[in-house]
Gaussian input, Z-matrix of N, CA and C with variables (Angstrom, degrees):
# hf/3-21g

backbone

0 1
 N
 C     1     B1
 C     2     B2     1     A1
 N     3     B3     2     A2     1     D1
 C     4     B4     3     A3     2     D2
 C     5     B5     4     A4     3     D3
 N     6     B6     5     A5     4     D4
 C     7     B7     6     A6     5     D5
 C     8     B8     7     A7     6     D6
 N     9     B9     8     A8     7     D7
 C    10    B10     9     A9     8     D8
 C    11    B11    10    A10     9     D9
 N    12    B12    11    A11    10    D10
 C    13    B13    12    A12    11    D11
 C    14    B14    13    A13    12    D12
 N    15    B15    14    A14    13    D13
 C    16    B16    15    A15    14    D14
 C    17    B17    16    A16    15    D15
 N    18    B18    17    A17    16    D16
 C    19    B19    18    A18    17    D17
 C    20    B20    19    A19    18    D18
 N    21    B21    20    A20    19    D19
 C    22    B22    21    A21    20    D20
 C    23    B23    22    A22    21    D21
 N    24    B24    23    A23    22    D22
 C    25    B25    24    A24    23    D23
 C    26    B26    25    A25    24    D24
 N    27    B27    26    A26    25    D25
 C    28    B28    27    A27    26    D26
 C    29    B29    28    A28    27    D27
 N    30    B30    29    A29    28    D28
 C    31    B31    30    A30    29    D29
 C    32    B32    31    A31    30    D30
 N    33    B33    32    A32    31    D31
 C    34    B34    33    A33    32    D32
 C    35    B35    34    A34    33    D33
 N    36    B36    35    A35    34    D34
 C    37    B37    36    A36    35    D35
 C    38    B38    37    A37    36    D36
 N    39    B39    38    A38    37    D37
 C    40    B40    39    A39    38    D38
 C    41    B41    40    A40    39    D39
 N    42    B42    41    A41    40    D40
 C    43    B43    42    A42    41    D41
 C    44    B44    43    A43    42    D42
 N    45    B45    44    A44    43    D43
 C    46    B46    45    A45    44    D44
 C    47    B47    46    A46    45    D45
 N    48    B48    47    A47    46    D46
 C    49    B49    48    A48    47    D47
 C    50    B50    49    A49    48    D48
 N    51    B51    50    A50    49    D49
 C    52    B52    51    A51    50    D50
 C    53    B53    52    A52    51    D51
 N    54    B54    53    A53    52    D52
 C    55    B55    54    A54    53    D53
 C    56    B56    55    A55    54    D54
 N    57    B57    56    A56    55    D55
 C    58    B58    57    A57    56    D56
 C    59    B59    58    A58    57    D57
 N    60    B60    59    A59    58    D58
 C    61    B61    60    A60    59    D59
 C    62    B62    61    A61    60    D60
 N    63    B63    62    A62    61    D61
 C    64    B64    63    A63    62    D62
 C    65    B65    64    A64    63    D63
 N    66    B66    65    A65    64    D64
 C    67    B67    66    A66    65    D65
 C    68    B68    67    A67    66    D66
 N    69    B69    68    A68    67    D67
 C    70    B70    69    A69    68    D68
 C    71    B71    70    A70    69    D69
 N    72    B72    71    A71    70    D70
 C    73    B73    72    A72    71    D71
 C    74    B74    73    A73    72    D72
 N    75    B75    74    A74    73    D73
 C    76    B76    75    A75    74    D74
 C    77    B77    76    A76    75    D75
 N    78    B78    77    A77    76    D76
 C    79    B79    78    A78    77    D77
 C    80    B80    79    A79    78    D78
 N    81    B81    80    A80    79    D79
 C    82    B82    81    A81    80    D80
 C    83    B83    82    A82    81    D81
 N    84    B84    83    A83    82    D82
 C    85    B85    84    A84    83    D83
 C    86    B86    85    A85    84    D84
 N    87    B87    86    A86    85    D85
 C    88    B88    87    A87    86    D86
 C    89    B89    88    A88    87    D87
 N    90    B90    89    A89    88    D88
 C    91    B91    90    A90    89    D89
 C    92    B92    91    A91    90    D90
 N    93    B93    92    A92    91    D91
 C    94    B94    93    A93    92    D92
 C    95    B95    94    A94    93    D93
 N    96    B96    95    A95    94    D94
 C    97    B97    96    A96    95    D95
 C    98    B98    97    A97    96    D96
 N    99    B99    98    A98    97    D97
 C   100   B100    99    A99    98    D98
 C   101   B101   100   A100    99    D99
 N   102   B102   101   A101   100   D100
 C   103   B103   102   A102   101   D101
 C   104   B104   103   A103   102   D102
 N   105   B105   104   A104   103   D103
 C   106   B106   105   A105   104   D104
 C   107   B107   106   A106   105   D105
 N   108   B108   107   A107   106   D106
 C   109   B109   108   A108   107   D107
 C   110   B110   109   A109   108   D108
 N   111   B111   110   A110   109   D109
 C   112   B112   111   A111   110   D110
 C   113   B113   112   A112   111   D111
 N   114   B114   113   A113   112   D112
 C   115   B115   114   A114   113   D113
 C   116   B116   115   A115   114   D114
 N   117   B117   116   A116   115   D115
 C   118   B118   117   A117   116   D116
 C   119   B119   118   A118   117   D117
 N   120   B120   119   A119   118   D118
 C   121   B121   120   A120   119   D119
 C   122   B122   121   A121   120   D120
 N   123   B123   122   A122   121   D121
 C   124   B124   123   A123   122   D122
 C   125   B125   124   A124   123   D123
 N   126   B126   125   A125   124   D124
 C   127   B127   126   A126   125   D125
 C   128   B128   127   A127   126   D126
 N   129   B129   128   A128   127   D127
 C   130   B130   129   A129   128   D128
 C   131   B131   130   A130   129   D129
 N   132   B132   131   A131   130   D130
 C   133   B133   132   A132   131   D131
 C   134   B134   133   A133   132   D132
 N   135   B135   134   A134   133   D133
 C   136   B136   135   A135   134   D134
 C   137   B137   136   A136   135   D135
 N   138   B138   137   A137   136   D136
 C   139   B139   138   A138   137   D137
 C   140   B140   139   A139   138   D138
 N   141   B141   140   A140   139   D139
 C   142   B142   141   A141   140   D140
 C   143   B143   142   A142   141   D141
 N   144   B144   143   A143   142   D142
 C   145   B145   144   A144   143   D143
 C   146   B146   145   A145   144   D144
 N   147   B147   146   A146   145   D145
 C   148   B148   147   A147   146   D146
 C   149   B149   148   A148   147   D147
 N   150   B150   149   A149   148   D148
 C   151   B151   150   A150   149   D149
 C   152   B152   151   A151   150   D150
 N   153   B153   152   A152   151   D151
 C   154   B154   153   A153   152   D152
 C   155   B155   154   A154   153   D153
 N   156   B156   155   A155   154   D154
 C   157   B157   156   A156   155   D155
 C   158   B158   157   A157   156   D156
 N   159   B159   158   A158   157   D157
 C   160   B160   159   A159   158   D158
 C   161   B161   160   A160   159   D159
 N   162   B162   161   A161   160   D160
 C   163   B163   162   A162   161   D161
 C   164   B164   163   A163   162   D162
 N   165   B165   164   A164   163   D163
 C   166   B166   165   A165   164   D164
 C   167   B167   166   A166   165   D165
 N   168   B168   167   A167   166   D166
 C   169   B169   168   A168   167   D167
 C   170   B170   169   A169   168   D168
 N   171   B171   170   A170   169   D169
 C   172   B172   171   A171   170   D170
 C   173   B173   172   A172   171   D171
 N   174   B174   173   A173   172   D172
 C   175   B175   174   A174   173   D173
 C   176   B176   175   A175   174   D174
 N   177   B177   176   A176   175   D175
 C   178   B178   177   A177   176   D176
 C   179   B179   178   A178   177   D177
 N   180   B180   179   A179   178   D178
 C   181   B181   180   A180   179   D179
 C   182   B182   181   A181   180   D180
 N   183   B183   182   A182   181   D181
 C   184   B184   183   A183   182   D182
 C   185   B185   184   A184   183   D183
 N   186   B186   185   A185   184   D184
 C   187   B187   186   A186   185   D185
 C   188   B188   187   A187   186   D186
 N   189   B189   188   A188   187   D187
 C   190   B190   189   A189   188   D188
 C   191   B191   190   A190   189   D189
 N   192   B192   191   A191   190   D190
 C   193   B193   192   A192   191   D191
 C   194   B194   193   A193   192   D192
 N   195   B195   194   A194   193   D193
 C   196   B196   195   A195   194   D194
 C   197   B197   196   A196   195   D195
 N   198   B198   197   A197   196   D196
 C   199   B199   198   A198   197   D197
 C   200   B200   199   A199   198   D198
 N   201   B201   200   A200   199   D199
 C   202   B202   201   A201   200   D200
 C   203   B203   202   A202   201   D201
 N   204   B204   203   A203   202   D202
 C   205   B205   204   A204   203   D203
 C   206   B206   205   A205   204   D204
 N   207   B207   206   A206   205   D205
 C   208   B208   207   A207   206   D206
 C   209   B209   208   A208   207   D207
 N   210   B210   209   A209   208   D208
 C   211   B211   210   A210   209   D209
 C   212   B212   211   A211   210   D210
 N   213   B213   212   A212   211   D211
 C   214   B214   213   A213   212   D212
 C   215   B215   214   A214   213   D213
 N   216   B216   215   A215   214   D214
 C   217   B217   216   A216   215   D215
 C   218   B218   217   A217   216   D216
 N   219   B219   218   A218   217   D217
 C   220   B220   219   A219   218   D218
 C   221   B221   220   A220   219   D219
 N   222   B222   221   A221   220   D220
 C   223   B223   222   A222   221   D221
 C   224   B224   223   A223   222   D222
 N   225   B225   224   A224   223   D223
 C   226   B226   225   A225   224   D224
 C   227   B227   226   A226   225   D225
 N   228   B228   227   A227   226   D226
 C   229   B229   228   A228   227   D227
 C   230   B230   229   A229   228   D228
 N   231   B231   230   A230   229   D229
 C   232   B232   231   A231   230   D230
 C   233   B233   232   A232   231   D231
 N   234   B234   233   A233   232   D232
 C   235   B235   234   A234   233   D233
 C   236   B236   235   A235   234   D234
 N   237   B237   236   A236   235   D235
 C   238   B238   237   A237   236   D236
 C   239   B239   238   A238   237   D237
 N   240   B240   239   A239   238   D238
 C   241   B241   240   A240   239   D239
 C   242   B242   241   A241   240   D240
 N   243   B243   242   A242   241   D241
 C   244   B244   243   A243   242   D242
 C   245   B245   244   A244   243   D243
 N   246   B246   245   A245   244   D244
 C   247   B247   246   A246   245   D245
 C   248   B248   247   A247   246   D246
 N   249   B249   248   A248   247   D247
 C   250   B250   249   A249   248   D248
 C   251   B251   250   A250   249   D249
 N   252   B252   251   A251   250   D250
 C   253   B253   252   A252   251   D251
 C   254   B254   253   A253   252   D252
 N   255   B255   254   A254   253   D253
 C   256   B256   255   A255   254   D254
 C   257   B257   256   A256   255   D255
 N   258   B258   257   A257   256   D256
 C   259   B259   258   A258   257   D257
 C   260   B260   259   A259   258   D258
 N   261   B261   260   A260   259   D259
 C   262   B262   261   A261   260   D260
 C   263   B263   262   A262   261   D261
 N   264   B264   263   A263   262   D262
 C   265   B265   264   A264   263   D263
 C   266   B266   265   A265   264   D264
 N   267   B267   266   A266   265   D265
 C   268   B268   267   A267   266   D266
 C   269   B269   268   A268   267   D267
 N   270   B270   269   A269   268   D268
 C   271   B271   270   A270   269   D269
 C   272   B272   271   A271   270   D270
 N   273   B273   272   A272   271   D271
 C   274   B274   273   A273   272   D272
 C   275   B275   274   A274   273   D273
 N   276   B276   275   A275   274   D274
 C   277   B277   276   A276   275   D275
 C   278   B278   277   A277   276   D276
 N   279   B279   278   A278   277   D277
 C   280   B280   279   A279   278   D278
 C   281   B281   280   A280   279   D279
 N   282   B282   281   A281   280   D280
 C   283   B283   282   A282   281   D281
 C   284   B284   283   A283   282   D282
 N   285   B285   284   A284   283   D283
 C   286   B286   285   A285   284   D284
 C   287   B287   286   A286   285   D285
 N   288   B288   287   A287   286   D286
 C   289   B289   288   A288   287   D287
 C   290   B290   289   A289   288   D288
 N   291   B291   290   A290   289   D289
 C   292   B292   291   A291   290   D290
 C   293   B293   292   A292   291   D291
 N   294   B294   293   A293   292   D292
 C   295   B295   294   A294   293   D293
 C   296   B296   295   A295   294   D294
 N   297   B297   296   A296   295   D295
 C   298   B298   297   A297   296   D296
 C   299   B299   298   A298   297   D297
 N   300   B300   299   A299   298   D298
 C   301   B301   300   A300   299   D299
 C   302   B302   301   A301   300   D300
 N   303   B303   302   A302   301   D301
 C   304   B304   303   A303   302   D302
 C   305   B305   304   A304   303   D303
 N   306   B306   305   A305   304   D304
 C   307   B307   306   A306   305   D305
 C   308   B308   307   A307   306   D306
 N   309   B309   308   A308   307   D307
 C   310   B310   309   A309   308   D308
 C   311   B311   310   A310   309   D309
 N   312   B312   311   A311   310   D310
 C   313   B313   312   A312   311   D311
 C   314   B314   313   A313   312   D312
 N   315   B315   314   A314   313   D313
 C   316   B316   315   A315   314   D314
 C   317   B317   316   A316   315   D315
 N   318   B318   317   A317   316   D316
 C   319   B319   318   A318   317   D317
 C   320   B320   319   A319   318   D318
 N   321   B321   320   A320   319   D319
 C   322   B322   321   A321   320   D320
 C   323   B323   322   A322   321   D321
 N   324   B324   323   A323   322   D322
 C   325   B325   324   A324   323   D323
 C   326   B326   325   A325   324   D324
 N   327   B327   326   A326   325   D325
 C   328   B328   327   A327   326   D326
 C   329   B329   328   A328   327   D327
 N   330   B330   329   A329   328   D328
 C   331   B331   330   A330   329   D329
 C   332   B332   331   A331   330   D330

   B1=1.4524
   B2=1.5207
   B3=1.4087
   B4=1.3753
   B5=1.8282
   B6=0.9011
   B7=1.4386
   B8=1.4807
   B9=0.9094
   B10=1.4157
   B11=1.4270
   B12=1.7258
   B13=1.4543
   B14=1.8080
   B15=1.5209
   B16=1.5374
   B17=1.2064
   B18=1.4048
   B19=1.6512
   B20=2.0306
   B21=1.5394
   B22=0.9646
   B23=1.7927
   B24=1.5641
   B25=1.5072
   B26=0.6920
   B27=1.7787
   B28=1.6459
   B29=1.5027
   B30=1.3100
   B31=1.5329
   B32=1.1687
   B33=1.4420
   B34=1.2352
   B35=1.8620
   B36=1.2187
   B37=1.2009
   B38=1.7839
   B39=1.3978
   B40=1.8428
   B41=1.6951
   B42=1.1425
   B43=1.5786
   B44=1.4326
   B45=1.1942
   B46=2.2834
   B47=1.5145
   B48=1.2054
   B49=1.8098
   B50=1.4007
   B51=1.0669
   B52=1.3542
   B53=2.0204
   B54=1.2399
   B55=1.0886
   B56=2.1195
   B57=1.1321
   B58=1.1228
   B59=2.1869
   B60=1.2299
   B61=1.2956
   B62=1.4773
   B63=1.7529
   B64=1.1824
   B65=1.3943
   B66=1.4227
   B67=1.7257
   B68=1.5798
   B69=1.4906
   B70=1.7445
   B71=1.6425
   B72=1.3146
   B73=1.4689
   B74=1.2439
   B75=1.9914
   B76=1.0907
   B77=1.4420
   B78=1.7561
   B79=1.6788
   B80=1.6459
   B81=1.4690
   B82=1.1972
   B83=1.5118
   B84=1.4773
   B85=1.5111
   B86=1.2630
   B87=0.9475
   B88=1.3613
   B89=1.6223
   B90=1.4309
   B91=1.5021
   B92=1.2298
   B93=1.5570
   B94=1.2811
   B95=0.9003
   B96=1.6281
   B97=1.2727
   B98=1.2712
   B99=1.6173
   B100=1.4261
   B101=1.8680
   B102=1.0552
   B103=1.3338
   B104=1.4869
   B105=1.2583
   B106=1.3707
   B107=1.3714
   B108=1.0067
   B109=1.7801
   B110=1.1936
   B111=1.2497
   B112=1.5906
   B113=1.4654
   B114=1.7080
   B115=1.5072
   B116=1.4924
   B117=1.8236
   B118=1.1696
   B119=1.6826
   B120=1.4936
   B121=1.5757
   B122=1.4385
   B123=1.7154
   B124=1.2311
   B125=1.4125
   B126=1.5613
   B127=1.5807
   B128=1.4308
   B129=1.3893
   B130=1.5125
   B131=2.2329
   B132=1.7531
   B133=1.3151
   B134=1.7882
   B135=0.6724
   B136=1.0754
   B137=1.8262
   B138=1.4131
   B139=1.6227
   B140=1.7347
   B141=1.7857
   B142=1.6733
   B143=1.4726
   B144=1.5585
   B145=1.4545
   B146=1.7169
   B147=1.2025
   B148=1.8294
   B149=1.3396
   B150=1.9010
   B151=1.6331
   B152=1.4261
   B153=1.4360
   B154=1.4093
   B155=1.5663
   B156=1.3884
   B157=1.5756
   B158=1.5990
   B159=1.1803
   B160=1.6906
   B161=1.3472
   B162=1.2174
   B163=1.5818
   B164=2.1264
   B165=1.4582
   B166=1.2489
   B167=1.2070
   B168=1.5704
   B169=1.3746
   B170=2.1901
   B171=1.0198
   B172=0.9627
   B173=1.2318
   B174=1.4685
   B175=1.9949
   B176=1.3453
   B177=1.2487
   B178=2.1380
   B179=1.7349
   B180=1.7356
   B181=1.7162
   B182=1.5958
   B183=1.4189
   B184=1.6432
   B185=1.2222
   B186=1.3473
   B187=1.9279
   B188=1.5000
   B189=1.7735
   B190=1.5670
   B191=1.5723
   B192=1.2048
   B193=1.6406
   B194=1.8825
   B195=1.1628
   B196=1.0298
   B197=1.4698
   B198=1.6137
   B199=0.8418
   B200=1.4694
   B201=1.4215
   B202=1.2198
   B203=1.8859
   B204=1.5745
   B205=1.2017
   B206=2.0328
   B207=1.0992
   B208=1.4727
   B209=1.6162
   B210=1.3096
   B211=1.3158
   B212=1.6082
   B213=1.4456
   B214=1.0061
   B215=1.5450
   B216=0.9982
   B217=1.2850
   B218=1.4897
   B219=1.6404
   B220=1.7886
   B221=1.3793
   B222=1.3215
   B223=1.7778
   B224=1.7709
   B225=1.0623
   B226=2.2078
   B227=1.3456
   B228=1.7579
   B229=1.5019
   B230=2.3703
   B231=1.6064
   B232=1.5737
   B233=1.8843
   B234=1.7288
   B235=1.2847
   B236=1.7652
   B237=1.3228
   B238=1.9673
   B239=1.8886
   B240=1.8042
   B241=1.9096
   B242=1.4624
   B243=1.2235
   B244=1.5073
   B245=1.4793
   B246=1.6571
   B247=1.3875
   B248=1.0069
   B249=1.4340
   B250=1.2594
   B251=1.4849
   B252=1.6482
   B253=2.0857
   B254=1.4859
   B255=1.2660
   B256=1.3151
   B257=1.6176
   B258=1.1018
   B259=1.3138
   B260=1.4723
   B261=1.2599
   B262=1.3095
   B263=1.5660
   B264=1.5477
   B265=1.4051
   B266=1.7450
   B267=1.2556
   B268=1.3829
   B269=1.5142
   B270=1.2284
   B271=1.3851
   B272=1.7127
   B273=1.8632
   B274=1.5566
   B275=1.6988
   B276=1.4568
   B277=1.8725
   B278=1.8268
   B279=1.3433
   B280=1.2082
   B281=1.5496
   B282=1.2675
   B283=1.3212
   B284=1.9230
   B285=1.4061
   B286=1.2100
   B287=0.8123
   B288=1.8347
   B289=1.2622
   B290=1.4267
   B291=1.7569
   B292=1.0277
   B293=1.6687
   B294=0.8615
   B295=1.9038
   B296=1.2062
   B297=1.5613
   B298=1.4130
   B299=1.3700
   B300=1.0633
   B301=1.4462
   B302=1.9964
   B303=1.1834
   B304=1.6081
   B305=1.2578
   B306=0.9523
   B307=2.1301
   B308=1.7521
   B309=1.8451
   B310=1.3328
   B311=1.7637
   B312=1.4294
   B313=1.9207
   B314=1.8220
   B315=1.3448
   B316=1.3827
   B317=1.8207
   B318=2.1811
   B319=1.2179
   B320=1.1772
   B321=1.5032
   B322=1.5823
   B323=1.2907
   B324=1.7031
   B325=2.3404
   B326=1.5841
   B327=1.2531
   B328=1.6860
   B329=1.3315
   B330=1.0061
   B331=1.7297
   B332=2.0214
   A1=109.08
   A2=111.32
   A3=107.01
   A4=123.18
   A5=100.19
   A6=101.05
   A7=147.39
   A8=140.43
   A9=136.97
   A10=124.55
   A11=121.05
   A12=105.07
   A13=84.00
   A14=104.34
   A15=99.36
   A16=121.82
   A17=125.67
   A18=113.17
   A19=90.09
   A20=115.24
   A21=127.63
   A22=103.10
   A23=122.88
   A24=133.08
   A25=107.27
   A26=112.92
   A27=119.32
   A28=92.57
   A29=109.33
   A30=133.34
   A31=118.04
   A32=112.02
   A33=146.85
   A34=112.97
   A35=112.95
   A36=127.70
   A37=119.83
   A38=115.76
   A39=92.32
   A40=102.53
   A41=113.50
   A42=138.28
   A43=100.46
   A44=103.59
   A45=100.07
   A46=108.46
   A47=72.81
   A48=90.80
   A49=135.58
   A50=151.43
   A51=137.91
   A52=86.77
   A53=126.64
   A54=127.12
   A55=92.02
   A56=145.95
   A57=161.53
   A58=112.10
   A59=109.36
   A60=117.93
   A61=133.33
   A62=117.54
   A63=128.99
   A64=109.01
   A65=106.74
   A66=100.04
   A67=89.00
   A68=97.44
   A69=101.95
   A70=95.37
   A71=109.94
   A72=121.50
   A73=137.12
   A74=102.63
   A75=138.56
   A76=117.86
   A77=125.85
   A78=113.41
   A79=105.75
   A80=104.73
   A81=107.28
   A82=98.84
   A83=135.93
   A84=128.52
   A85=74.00
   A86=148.40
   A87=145.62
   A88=116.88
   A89=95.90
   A90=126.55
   A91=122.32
   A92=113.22
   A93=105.12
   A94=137.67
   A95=127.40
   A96=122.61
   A97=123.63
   A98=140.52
   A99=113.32
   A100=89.13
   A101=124.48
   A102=139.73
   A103=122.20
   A104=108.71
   A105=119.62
   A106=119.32
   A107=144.92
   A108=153.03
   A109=119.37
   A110=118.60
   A111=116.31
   A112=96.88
   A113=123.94
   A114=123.11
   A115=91.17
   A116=97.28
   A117=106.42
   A118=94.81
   A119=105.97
   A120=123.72
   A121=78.91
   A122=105.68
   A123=138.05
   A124=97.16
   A125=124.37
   A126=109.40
   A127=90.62
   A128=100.40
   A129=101.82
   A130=95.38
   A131=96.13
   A132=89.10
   A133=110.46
   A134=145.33
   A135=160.66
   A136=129.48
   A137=109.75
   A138=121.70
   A139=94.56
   A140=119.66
   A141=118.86
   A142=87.51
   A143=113.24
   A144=109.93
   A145=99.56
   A146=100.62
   A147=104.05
   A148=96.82
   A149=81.49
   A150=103.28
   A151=110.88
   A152=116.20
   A153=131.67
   A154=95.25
   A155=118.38
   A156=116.03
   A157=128.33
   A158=95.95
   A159=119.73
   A160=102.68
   A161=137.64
   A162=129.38
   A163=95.56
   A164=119.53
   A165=93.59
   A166=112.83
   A167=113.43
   A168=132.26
   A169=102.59
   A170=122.76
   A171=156.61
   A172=157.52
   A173=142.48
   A174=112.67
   A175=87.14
   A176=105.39
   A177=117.61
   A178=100.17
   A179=103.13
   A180=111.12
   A181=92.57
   A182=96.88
   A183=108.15
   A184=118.85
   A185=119.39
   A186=112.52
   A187=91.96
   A188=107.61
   A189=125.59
   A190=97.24
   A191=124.06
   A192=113.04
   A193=110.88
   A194=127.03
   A195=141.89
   A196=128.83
   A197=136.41
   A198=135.86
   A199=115.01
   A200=126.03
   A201=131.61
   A202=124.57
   A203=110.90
   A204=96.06
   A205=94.15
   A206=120.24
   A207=107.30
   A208=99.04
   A209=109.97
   A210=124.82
   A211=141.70
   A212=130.44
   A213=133.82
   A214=114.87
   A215=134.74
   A216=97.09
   A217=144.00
   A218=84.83
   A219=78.39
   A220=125.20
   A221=124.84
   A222=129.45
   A223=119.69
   A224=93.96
   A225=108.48
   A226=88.36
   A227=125.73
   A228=106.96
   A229=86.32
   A230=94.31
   A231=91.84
   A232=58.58
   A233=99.45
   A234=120.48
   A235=109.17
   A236=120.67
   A237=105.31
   A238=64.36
   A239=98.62
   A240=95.07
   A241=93.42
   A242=106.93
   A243=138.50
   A244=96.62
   A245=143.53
   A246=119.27
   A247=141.48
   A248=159.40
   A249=157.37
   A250=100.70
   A251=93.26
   A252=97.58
   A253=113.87
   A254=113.01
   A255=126.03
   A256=94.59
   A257=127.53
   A258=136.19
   A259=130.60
   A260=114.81
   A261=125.43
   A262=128.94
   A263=93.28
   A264=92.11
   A265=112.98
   A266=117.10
   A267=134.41
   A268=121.92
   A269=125.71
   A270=131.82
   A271=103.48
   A272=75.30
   A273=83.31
   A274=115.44
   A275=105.08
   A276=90.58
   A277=79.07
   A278=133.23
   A279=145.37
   A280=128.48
   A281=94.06
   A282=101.17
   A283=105.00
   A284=146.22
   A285=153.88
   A286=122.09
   A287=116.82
   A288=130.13
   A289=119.61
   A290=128.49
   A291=135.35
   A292=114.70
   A293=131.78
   A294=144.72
   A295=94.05
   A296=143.04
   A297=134.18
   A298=105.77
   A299=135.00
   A300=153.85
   A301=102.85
   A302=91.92
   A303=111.68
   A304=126.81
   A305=128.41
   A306=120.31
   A307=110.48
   A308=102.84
   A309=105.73
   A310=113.30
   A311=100.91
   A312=97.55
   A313=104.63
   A314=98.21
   A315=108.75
   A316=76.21
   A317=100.59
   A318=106.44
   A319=112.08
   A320=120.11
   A321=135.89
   A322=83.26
   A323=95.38
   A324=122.16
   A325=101.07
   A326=122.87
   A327=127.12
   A328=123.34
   A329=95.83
   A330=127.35
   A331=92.43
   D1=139.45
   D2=-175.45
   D3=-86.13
   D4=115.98
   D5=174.10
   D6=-95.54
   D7=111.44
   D8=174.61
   D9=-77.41
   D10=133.82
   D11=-167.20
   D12=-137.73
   D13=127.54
   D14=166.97
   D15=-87.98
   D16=-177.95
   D17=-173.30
   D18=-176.51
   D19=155.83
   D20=155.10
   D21=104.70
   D22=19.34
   D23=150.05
   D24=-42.30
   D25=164.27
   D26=153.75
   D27=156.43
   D28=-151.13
   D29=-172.99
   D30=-127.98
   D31=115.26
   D32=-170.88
   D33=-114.12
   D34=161.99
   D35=-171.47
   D36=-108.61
   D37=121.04
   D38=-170.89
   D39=-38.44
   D40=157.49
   D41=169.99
   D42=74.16
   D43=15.97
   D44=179.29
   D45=-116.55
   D46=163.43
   D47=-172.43
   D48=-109.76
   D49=144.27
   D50=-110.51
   D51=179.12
   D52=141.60
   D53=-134.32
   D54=-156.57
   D55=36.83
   D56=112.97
   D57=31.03
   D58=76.15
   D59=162.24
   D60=-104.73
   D61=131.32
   D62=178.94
   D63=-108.10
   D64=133.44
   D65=-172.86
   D66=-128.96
   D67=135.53
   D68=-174.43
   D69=-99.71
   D70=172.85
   D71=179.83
   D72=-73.01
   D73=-17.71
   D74=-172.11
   D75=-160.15
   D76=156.10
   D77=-156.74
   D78=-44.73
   D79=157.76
   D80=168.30
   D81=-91.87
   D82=22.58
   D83=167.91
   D84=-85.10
   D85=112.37
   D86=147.67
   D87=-162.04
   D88=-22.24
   D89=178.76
   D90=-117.55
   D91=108.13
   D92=170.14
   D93=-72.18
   D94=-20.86
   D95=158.46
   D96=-119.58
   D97=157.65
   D98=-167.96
   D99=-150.15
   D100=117.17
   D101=174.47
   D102=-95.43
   D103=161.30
   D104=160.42
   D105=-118.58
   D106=-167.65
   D107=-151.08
   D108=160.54
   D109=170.38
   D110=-157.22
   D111=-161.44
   D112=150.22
   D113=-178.96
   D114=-174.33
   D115=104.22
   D116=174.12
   D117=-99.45
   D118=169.16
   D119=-164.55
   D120=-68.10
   D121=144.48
   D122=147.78
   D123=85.28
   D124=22.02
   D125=-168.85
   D126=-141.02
   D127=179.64
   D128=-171.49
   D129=-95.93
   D130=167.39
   D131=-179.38
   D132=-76.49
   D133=143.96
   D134=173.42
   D135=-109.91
   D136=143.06
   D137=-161.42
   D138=-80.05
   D139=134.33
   D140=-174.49
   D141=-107.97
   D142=-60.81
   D143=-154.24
   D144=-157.39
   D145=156.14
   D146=159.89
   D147=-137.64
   D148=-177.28
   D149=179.75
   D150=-170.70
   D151=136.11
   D152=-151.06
   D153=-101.54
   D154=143.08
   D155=155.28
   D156=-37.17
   D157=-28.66
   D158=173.31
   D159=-71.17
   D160=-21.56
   D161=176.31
   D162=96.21
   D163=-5.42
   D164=173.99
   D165=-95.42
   D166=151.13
   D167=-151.50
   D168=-129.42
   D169=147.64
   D170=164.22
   D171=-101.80
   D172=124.75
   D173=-148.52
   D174=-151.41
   D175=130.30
   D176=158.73
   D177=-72.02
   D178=121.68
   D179=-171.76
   D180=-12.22
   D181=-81.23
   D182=-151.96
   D183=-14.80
   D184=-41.14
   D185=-169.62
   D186=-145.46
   D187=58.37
   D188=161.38
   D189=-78.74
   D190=137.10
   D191=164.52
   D192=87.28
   D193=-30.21
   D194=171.11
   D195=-101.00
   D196=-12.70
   D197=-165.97
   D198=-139.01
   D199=49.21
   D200=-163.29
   D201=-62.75
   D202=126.77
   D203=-149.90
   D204=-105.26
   D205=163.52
   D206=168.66
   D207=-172.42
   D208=151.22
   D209=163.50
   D210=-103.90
   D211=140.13
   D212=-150.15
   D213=-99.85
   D214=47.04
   D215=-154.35
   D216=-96.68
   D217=20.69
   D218=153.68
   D219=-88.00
   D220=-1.33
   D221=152.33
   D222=-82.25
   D223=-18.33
   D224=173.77
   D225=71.29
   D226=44.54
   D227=-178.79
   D228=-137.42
   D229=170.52
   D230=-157.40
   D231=-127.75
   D232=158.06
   D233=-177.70
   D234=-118.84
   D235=158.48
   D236=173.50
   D237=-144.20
   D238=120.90
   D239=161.04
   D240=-103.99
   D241=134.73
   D242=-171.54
   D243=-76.54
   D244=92.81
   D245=146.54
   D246=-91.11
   D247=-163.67
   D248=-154.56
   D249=-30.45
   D250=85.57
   D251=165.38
   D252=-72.85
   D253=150.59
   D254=-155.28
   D255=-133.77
   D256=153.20
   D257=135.61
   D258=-4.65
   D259=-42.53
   D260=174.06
   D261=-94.28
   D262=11.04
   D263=-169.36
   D264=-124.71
   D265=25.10
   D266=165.37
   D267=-71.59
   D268=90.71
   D269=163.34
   D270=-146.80
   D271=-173.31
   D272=174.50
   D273=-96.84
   D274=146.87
   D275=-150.11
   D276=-112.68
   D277=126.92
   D278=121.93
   D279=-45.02
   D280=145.02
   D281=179.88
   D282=-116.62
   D283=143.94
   D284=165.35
   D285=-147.42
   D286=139.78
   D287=148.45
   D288=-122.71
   D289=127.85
   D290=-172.49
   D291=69.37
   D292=-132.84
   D293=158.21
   D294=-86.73
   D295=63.07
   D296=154.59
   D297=-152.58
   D298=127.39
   D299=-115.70
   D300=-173.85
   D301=114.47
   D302=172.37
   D303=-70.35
   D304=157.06
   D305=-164.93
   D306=-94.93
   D307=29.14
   D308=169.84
   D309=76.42
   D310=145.01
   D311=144.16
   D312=-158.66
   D313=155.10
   D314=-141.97
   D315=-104.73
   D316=129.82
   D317=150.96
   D318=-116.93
   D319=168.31
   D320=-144.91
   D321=-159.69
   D322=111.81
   D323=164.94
   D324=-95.51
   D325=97.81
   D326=148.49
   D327=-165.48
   D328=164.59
   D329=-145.96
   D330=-83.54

């Protein structure tokens, strides 16, 4: 069964950066599309970014310009680099491809 595992949470500082990896079980050529997501407490989860086997990539306004997404695939893992975190950008960030969904990792913005 294929799995997705995220990695690279934690605590960050407003204007810092934070660096967000999903490593699947098997190539990510396998997936044509591969996303990230976000679910801060009390909110619904919400769409951050994708990215196509083709290398084209995609951004919800909020972290257009700030949240650059790319894939690896000689590690079979997809990257989200976190820039200038803000206040608004604390949840737990998922990683997906298709109906398969990663067990999250939680980033934390403070000073």
């Amino acid at each position: 069964q294929v799995q997705l595992v995220e990695s690279g949470g934690g605590l960050a500082k407003p204007g810092g950066t934070l660096t967000l990896g999903c490593r699947a079980s098997e190539s990510i050529f396998n997936f044509p599309v591969m996303a990230w997501y976000r679910q801060a407490p009390g909110a619904e989860r919400t769409w951050v970014a994708r990215i196509t086997t083709g290398g084209n990539s995609y951004y919800a306004d909020s972290v257009e310009d700030r949240f650059p997404i790319r894939r690896a695939y000689n590690e079979n893992k997809m990257y989200l680099q976190m820039d200038s975190l803000t206040p608004e950008d604390p949840a737990v960030y998922y990683c997906k491809t298709g109906r398969l969904w990663g067990q999250g990792t939680q980033v934390i913005v403070s000073s």
